[in-house]
N, C-alpha and C positions, 0 to 999 in steps of 0.2 A: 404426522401425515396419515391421512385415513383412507386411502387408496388402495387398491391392489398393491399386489409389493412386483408390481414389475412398470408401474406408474408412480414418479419421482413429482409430490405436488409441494409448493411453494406456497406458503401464507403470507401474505404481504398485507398492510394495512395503510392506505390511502387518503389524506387528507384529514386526519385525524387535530385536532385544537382544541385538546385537554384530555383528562382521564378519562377512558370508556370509549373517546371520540375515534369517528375513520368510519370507512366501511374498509373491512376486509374482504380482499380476493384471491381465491387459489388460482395458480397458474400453471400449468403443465408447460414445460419449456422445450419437450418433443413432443408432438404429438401425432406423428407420423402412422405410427401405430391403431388408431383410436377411430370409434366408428362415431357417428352423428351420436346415437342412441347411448353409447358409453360416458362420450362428454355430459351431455346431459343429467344422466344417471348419477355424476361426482358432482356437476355444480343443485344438484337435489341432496345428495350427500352433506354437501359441504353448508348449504341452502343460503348462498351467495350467487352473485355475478360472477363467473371464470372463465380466464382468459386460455386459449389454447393455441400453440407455436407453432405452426407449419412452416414449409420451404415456401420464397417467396414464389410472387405470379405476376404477372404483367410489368415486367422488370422492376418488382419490389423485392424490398432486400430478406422480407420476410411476411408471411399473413399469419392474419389472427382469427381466428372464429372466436366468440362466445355464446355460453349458454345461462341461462337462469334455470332452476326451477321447472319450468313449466317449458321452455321452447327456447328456441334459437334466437339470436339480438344480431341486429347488422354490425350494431358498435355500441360499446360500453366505455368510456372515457376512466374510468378508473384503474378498471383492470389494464387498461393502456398501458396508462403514468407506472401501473406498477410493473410491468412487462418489463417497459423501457428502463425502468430504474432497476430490476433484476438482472436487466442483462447487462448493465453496465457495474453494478457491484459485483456480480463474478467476474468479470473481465471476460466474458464469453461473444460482446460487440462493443470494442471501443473508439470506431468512430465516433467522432464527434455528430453525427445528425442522420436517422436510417428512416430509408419507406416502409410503410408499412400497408399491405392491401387488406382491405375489410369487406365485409361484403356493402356496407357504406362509401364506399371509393377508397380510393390512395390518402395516406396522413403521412405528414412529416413529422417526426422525433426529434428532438436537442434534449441537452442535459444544458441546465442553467445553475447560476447560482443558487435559484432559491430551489432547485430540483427538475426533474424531468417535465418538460412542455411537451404537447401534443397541437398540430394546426386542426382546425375545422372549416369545411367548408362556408361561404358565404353566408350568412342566416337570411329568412325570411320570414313572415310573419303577415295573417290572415286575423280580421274580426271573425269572432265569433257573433254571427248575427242575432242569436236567440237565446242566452246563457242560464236564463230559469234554471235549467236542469242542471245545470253545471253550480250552481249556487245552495238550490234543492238538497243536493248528496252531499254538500259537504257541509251543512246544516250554515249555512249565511243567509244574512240578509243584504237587502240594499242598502242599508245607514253602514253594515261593518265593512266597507268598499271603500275604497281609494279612488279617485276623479280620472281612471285611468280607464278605457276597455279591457273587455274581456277577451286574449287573442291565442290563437296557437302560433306557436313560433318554433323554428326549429333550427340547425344546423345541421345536427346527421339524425336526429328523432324529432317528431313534432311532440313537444310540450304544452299544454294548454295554461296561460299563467293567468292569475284573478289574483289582484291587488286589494290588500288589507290594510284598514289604516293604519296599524299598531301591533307591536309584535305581541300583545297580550291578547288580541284576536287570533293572531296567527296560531298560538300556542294552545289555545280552548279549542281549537276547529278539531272535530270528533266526527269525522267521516261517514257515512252508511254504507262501508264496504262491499257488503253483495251489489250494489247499483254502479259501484265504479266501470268496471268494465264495459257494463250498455253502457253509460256516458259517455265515454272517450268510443266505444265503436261508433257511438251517431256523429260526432265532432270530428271522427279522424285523428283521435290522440291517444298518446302511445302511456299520458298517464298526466293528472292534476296537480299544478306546479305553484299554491298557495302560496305570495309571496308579501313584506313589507318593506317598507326603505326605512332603512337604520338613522343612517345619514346622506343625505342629499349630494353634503359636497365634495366626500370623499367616495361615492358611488360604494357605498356597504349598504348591503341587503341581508334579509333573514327568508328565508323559504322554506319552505317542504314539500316531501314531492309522496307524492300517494299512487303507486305504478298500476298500468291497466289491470296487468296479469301475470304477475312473475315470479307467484306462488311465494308471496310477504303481503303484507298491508301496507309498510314504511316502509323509504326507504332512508337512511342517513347521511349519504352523502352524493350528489347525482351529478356527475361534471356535464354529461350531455343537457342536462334540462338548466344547469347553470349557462352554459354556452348562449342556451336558446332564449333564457331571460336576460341575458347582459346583451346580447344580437337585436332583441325583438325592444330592449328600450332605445335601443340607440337607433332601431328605426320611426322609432315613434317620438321622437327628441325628447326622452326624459332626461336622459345622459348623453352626454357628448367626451365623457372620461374613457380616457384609454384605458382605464386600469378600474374594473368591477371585482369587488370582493362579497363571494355570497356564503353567511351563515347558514349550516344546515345542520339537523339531528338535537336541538337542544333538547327540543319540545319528548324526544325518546331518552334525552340523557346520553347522550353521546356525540359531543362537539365536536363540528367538522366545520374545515373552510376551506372553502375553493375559489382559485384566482382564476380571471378571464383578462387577457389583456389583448389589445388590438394593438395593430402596426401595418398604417392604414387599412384596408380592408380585409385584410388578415388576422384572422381570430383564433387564440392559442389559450389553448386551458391545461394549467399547472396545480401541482400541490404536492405537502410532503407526504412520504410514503418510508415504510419502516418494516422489515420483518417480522412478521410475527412466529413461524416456526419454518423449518424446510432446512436442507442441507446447505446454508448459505455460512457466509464467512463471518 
């Protein structure tokens, strides 16, 4: 733990599908204490996503803030899965299913068999009318494109996804990082969500996700911007699978999968999640 010694941080590691693979998240599991500026200054420390505990609000059983890096996030789906799965391996909430207030709205929590779910609000999804520049920065063409548009989608973030035919495209794609940020400020997106289809009929996908501004380049595992890609096909009838599995982090060496399942209009994003350091059992 790399904190002050009067902040107790938790490493958790989320959605991890082999050696290396996850993105890890520190979590403060009081954070009553702790100023905007402070959180901030550990998830720069830590230079991950982290999730922070507060007493709940608008009859939630608990809220969450997170930070990156660089600034404040409405919602971070990983650090969630890992909240929820931390507070139920200490046994410090063992209902079965808790609200949770974000500055995103109200989520619902379960613990499942295959591990902690989290609900997402309804997705929506927008063309992107003009995608040059969005193609531009991440060094494509029009031949290494998929018959799909170019759209942002979202659930609790807008993600901008651009379909590849092959995951050997996906994997060469070598970004012009300083131009990321204009691009997603002119589009309204919160970060470039490069994605291929594995296989059709079992709805597995390969993506990566390239964040606006969140003081990284990569990122390895993004449950929100998977939400908003498994959301934004099933509005566009590419899929009609309840159950979307998206490959992320290969292309950095660090294998992560993230499940999105629906039930009926209800969209829940799951994955395994595992300690990595902290006062846990």
């Amino acid at each position: 733990m790399r904190a002050g010694r009067n902040t107790s941080v938790f490493l958790v590691n989320v959605f991890r599908d082999g050696p290396g693979g996850g993105n890890p998240a520190p979590i403060v599991l009081d954070a009553s204490d702790m100023t905007a500026a402070a959180m901030r200054e550990l998830a720069a420390q830590y230079e991950h996503e982290s999730a922070f505990v507060l007493p709940g609000r608008d009859g939630c059983d608990l809220s969450l803030r997170f930070f990156v890096p660089n600034h404040e996030m409405e919602m971070c789906g990983h650090a969630t899965l890992g909240t929820v799965w931390l507070l139920k391996h200490l046994g410090l909430r063992p209902e079965p299913e808790l609200t949770i207030a974000t500055l995103a709205g109200m989520i619902t929590a379960r613990m499942t068999e295959e591990g902690p779910a989290i609900s997402q609000p309804a997705g929506r999804c927008t063309l992107v009318d003009e995608p040059a520049a969005i193609l531009d920065v991440l060094g494509l063409r029009k031949p290494d494109l998929e018959d799909f548009p170019v759209v942002n989608a979202a659930t609790s973030r807008t993600k901008t996804l651009v379909s590849v035919r092959s995951r050997a495209i996906l994997d060469s794609i070598a970004p012009d990082f300083s131009r990321i940020a204009d691009v997603c400020d002119a589009i309204g997106s919160t970060g470039l969500y490069p994605f291929a289809v594995v296989d059709r009929a079992t709805a597995t996908l390969a993506a990566r996700q390239f964040p606006r501004s969140s003081g990284y380049p990569e990122d390895a595992a993004t449950g929100i911007a998977a939400t908003a890609l498994a959301s934004g096909l099933r509005q566009l009838g590419v899929t009609s699978s309840a159950r979307v599995t998206v490959h992320q982090g290969e292309a950095m060496g660090r294998p992560s999968k993230i499940t999105v399942t629906f039930r009926g209009d209800q969209c829940w994003l799951s994955g395994h999640v595992e300690l990595l350091e902290g006062q846990g059992k």
